[in-house]
N, C-alpha and C positions, 0 to 999 in steps of 0.2 A: 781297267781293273776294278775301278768302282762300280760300274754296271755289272761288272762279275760276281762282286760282294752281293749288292742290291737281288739279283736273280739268284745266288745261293742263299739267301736268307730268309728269300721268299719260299724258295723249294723246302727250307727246313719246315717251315709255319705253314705250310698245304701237305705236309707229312705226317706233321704233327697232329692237325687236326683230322685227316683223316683216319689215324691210328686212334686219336681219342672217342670218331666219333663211332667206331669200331666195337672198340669196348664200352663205348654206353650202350648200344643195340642190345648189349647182355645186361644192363640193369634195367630198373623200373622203371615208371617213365617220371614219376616226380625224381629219382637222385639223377635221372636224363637232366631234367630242366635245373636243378640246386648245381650240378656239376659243371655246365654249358652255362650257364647265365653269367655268370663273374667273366666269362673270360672272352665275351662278343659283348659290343657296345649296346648300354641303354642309352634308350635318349631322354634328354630331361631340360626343362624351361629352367631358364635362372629366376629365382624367384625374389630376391635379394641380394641387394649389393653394396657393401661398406668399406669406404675407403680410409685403407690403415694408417697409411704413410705417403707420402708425396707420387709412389710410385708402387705400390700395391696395394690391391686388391682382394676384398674374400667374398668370395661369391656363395650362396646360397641355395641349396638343389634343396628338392623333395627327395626324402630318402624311398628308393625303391630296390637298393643294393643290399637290403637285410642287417647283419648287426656287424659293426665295424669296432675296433676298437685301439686303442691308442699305441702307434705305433706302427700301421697299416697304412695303404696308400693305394690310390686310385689311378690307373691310365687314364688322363680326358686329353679329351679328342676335340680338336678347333675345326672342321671341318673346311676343306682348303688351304690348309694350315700345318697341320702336326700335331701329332698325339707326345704327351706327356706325362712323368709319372709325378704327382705329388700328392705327399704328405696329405691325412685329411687330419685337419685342425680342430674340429668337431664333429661331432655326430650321436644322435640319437635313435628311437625310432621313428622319429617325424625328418628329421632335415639333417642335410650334411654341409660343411662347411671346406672352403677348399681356399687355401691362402696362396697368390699369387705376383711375385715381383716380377717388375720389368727389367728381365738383365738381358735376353737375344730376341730374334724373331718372334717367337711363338708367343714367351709370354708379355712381351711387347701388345701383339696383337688380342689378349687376353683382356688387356687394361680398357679398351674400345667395347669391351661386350658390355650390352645394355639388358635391363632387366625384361627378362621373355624370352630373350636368343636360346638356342636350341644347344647344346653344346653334346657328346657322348662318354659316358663313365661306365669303365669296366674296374671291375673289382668286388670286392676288396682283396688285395692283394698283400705278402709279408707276413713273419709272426707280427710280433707284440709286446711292449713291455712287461715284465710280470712284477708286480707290487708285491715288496717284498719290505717287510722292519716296521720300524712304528716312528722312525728319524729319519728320514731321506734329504737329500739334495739334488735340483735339478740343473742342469749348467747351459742354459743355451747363447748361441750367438749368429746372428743376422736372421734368415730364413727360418732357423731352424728351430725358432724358437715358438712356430706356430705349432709343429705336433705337441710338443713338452705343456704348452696351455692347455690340449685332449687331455693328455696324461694328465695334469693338475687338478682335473675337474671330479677326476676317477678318486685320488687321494683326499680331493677332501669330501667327496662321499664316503670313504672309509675311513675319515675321520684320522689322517696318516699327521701327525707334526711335516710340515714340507716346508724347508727354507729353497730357495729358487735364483739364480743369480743369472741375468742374461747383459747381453753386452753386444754395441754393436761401433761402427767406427764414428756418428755423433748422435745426437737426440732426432733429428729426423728421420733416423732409419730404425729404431727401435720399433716395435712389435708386441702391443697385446701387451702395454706397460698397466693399466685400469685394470683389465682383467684378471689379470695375473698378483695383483695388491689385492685383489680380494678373496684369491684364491690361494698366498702362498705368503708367507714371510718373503718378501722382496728386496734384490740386491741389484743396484743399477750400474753397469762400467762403460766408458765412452772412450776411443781412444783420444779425442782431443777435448774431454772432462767437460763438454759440453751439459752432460746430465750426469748426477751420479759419481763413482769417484774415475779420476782419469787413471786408468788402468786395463789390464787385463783379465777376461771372466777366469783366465786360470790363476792371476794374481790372489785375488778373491776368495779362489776354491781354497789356494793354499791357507789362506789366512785363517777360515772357515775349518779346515779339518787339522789345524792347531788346536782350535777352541771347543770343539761339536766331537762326538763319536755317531759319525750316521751307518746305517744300518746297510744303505745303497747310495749309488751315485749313477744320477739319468745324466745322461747326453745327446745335444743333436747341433748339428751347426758344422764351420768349416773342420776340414779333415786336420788341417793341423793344430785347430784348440784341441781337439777331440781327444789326437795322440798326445798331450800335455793333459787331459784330464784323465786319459789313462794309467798315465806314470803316476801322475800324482796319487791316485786310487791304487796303485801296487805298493806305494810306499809307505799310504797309510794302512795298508791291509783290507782296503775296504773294499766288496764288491761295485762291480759298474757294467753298465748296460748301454750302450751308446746306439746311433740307430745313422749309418751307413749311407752318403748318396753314390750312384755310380751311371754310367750312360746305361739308360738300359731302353729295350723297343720293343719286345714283346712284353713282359712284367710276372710273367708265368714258367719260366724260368728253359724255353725254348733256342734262345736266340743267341745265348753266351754272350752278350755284347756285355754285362754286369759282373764276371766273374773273375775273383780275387786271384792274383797270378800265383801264389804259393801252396796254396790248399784249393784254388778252383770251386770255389765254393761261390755258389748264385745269390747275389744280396739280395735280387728280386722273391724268392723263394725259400732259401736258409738264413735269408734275414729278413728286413734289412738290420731290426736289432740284434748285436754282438755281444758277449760280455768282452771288457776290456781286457780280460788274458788272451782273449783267442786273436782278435786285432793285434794287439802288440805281436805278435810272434808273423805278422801277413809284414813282409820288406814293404811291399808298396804304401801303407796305410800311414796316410801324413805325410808322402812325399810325392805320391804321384798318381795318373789314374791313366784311364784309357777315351778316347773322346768316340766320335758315331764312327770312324773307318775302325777302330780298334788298335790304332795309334797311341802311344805312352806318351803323357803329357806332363 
């Protein structure tokens, strides 16, 4: 059955691009190359390598992927390995930045690459956060708190007020605590008060939008902070923008391995950022997802 899946997946993504490369024959030949270039792997030298936390890493590319922006994410490809999609944590038009924990195989094998290694980035991929008020709040937890740093760097070029609260389960797993002090009013939560106060980043939120009228509320991190930072953002009437992981294998929104069981919607493609009315109303979101057979988990 699984070799069934594998050969109709593959037949979808050789249809695909033959239909695509179809309808480029009828454009020019640069929107040929701006249209096909995102979506076939470049290959790139790691040029830098800084290690965050006991167990990941953020690797450093030459940007040759054009202009990225926060909230967006890349397929990289380990070559012998597994292709991935994540978050990019930074990016200019010199260099991109790509944050990576060791939680299975692939990004396991991620933590071993040495500066020079070859690795493949297609993208940029997803919308994007849109900045929006002059008071925001950003709420991250674990991973997820390396896109929300992109987005940080955006606000305080526009000069936004940004309070910022992330949270992880102790001080060793935390993410882009320095960087993030100098780019945000900072809120630190630990589940075992290792750093910070011992609590919950939604503990926090709530406390926060008692005392604050903000204008939006960012999100990114596990599925079920996300659905308590949603409610809490309905409650206080405030917009919120959260930004969605799901299994996905193409990233171009081909494969349906990413899409939401209730509205069918491709987080690779009509997201991965939501605003939190539209989440809330998805049964699955904060309780469940789909893993690589397309299995409920």
């Amino acid at each position: 059955m699984l070799d069934f899946i594998t050969r109709h997946q593959r037949s979808l993504s050789e249809r695909y691009f033959f239909f695509k490369l179809r309808d480029l024959r009828k454009t020019s030949s640069t929107r040929k190359i701006n249209q096909m270039s995102k979506h076939l792997p470049t290959t790139l030298s790691v040029i830098k390598i800084v290690k965050e936390n006991y167990r990941t890493v953020t690797l450093t590319f030459a940007n040759q992927l054009g202009i990225i922006r926060p909230g967006q994410f890349v397929m990289l490809w380990l070559p012998s390995v597994n292709e991935k999609p994540v978050s990019v944590a930074y990016a200019d038009e010199k260099t991109i930045e790509l944050t990576v924990s060791a939680v299975g195989p692939w990004s396991k094998a991620i933590q071993k690459i040495k500066k020079g290694d070859k690795l493949g980035l297609r993208g940029p991929f997803g919308n994007t956060f849109k900045l929006s008020g002059k008071h925001i709040i950003l709420v991250g937890g674990g991973f997820g708190i390396a896109p929300l740093h992109f987005f940080a760097t955006l606000t305080q070029q526009h000069k936004i007020k940004t309070d910022c609260i992330i949270g992880a389960r102790n001080k060793k797993e935390l993410l882009y605590v320095n960087k993030l002090k100098k780019l945000t009013n900072l809120y630190i939560t630990t589940d075992d008060g290792s750093v910070g106060d011992k609590s919950y980043t939604t503990d926090k939120l709530a406390e926060l939008l008692n005392q604050n009228h903000y204008s939006q509320i960012y999100s990114c991190g596990p599925e079920i902070m996300m659905r308590k930072v949603a409610e809490l953002a309905k409650q206080a009437k405030t917009p919120s923008q959260l930004s969605l992981e799901r299994y996905m294998k193409c990233g171009f929104g081909i494969c349906g391995s990413c899409c939401l069981d209730d509205s069918g919607s491709r987080v690779c493609t009509d997201g991965t950022v939501y605003s939190g009315e539209k989440v809330l109303k998805e049964s699955e979101f904060g309780r469940s997802h789909r893993d690589s057979s397309g299995r409920k988990v």
